[in-house]
N, C-alpha and C positions, 0 to 999 in steps of 0.2 A: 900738117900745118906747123908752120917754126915759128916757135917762144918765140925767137924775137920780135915776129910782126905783132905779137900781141901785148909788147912790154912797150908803155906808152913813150912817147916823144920824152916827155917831161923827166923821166927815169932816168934815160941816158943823161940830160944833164944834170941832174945830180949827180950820176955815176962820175963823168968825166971831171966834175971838181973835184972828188975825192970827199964829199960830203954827202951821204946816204940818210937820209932825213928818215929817224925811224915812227914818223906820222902817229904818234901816240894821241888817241884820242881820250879825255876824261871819261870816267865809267862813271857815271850817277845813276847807282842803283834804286830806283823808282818806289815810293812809298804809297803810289795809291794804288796798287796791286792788293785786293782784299779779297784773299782766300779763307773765305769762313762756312765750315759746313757741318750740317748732323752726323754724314759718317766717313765722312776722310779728314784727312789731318794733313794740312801742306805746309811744309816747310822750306826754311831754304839749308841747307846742312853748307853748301861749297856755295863760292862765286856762279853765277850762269846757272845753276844747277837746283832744280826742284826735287823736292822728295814727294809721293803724293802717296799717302797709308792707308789704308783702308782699316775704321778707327771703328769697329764694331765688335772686338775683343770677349766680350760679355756675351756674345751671340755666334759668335768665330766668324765673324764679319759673315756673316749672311745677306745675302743679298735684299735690300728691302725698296721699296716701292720710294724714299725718299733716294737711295743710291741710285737706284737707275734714273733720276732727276738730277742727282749732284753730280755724278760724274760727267756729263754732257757738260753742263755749265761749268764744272773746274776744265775740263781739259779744252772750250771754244775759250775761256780767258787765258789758259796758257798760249795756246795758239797764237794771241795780240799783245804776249807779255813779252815784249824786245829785252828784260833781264832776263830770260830765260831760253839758255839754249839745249837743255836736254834734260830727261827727268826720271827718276827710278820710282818706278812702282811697287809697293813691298805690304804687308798685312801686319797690325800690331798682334800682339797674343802670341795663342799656341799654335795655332794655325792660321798661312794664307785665306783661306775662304774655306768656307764651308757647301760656295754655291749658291741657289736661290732659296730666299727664304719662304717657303711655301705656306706657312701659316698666313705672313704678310697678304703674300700672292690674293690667298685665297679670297681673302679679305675686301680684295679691291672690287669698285664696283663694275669692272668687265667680267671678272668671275660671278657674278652673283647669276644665280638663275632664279629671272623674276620671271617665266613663267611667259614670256614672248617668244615667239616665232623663230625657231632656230637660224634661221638667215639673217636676223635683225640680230641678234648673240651674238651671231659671227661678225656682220657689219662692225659690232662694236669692238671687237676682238681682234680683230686685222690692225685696226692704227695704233692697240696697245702692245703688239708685238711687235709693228714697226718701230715704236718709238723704244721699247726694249734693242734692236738691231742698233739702231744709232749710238748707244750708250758705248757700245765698244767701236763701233764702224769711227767715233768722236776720236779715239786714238788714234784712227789708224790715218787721218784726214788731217791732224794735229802735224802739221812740217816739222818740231822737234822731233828726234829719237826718243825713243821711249824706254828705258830698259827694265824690263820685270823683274824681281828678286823673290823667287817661291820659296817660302819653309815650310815645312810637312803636308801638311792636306790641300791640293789644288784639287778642287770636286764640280760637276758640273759647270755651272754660268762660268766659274777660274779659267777652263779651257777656251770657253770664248773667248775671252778678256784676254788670257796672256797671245793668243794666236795672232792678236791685232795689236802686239806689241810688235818693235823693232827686233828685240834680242832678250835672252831669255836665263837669267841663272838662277840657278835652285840649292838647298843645301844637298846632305848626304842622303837625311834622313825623310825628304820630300819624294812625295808620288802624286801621282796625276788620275782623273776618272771622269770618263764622262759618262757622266750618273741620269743622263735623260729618260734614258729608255729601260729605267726602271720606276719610274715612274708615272710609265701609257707615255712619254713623251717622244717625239725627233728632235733631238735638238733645234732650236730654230734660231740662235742668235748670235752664229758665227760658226762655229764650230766644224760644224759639215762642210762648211765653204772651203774656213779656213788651212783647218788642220789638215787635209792629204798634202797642201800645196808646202807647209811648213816641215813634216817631214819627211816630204818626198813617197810616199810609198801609202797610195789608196787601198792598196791589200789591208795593212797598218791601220790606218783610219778607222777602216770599215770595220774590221775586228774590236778596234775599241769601241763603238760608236753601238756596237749591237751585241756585244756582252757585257759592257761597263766592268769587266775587270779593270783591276787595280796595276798601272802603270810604274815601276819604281823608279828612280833617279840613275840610277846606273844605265837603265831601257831607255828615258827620256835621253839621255848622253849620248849614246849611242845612234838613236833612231834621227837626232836634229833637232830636238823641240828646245832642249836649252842647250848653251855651248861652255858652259863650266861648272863643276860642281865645287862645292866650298864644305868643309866641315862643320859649320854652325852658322845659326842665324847673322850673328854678328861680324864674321868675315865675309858673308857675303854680302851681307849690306854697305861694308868698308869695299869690298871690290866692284859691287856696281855704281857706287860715288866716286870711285875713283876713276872709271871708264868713262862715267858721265862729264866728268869732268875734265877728265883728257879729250872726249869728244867738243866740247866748250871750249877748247882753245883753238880750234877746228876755224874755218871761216863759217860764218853760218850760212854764207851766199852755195856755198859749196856742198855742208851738209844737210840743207835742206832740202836745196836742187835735188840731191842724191836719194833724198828717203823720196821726195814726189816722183823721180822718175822708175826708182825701183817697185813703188806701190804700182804705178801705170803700168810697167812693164809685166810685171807678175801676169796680170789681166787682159795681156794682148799679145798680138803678135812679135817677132823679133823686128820687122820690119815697122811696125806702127813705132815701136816701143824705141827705135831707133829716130826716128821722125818726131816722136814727142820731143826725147833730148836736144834734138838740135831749134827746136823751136825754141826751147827753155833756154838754150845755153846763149843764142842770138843777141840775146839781153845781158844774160849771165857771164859773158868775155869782156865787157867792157866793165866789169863790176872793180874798183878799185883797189877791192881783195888782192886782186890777182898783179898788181903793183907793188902791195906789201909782204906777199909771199917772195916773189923774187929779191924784194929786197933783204927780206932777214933770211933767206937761202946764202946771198951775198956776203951778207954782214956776222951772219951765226947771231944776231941778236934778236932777243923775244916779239913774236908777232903779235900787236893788240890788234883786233878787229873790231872794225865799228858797232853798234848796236843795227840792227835790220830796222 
């Protein structure tokens, strides 16, 4: 297909006066955006760009029965927050996570064993683990890019979590474990899905998934799970803001198109997964992005994009 049919009427006559309208739209960054939660911390560090922390430090951010609540509800508001086109995932403390917090767990009243009918236990126990799956499957649904930043302990529920991220960097001193199946458990809330598909290699997977050895950063590099290592917390937190943010000046019509048809694609044929994008994009060619792209290709001058 040729640019040109897709560069509207209207373009060319600006082009031919010699006046290139650089369509600068006002950015008013929205204030009723209210991210307040028990165990993450959201910030905004950059323009377009969310930080979201998992702010349990005291506990090595273990995972508790209020997170698997708050993460669904932060990341469906990021989803509708038009200030926000991409977002780094990172852990306060010593460590990333720790994983599920099992004492929590136990605690809850799906765990409890009051003494009823094991089908009726289980009945109760199916929709608590559905809604456990969604907690991360909310990432992966979420149109912004996601990018994960791991320091040291990524351990059990971390695997899930980061596998339904977009992209993935870790420091030197970070390792990886999926700690299910030392505990009677299968993983069940992503992980197995996820991970063969993330680095490519189900031999890979299957070994982690049923010895729970310990994964190092230099293996995670290697194998695909992250694609940069950084020397300390602190530069890698400076490099996935910084990517976040290069992604944010991005058109959002375009990087979100990208993550919904890569998510579809993963889970289908090449053929279906080909058929989706042109459904998507039918709408997505007439998008006025693709007016202001050409023009600051033209011009060499900075592309603002609209808010979505």
């Amino acid at each position: 297909m040729s640019l040109v049919k897709l560069i509207p009427t209207r373009l060319f006559s600006v082009l031919k006066q010699g006046q290139v309208s650089a369509l600068i739209h006002t950015r008013s960054m929205s204030s009723d955006a209210d991210y307040k939660f028990e165990t993450l911390k959201v910030t905004k560090p950059k323009e377009w760009v969310l930080q979201v922390e998992l702010n349990r430090p005291e506990k090595r951010n273990a995972m508790n029965r209020a997170f698997w609540r708050e993460m669904v509800e932060c990341f469906e508001q990021i989803a509708q927050d038009s200030d926000c086109r991409a977002v780094v995932l990172s852990g306060a403390g010593k460590i990333f996570t720790a994983g599920i917090d099992l004492m929590d767990l136990a605690g809850s009243a799906g765990m409890i064993d009051d003494g009823s009918d094991i089908a009726r236990r289980a009945s109760k126990l199916r929709p608590m683990i559905s809604r456990f799956q969604n907690t991360f499957t909310v990432i992966e649904k979420c149109p912004k890019p996601v990018i994960a930043a791991v320091h040291n302990a990524c351990v059990g529920g971390g695997i899930d979590m980061i596998t339904a991220c977009d992209i993935r960097y870790c420091t030197r001193d970070a390792w990886f474990q999926v700690k299910e199946v030392d505990v009677g458990l299968a993983a069940d809330v992503g992980t197995l899905q996820r991970l063969p598909k993330v680095v490519g290699s189900d031999s890979l997977a299957r070994e982690l998934a049923y010895t729970a050895r310990k994964m190092m950063s230099d293996e995670a590099k290697e194998c695909g799970l992250v694609s940069r290592l950084f020397n300390s917390r602190e530069e890698m937190i400076q490099g996935a803001l910084d990517l976040a943010a290069l992604i944010a000046t991005k058109s959002p019509v375009a990087v979100q198109g990208s993550k919904i048809s890569m998510v579809y694609s993963r889970d289908h044929s090449v053929q279906e997964g080909l058929d989706h994008v042109a459904m998507y994009n039918m709408a997505m060619f007439q998008s006025e992005d693709i007016t202001k792209a050409v023009e600051g290709f033209l011009t060499k001058e900075e592309i603002v994009y609209s808010k979505l």
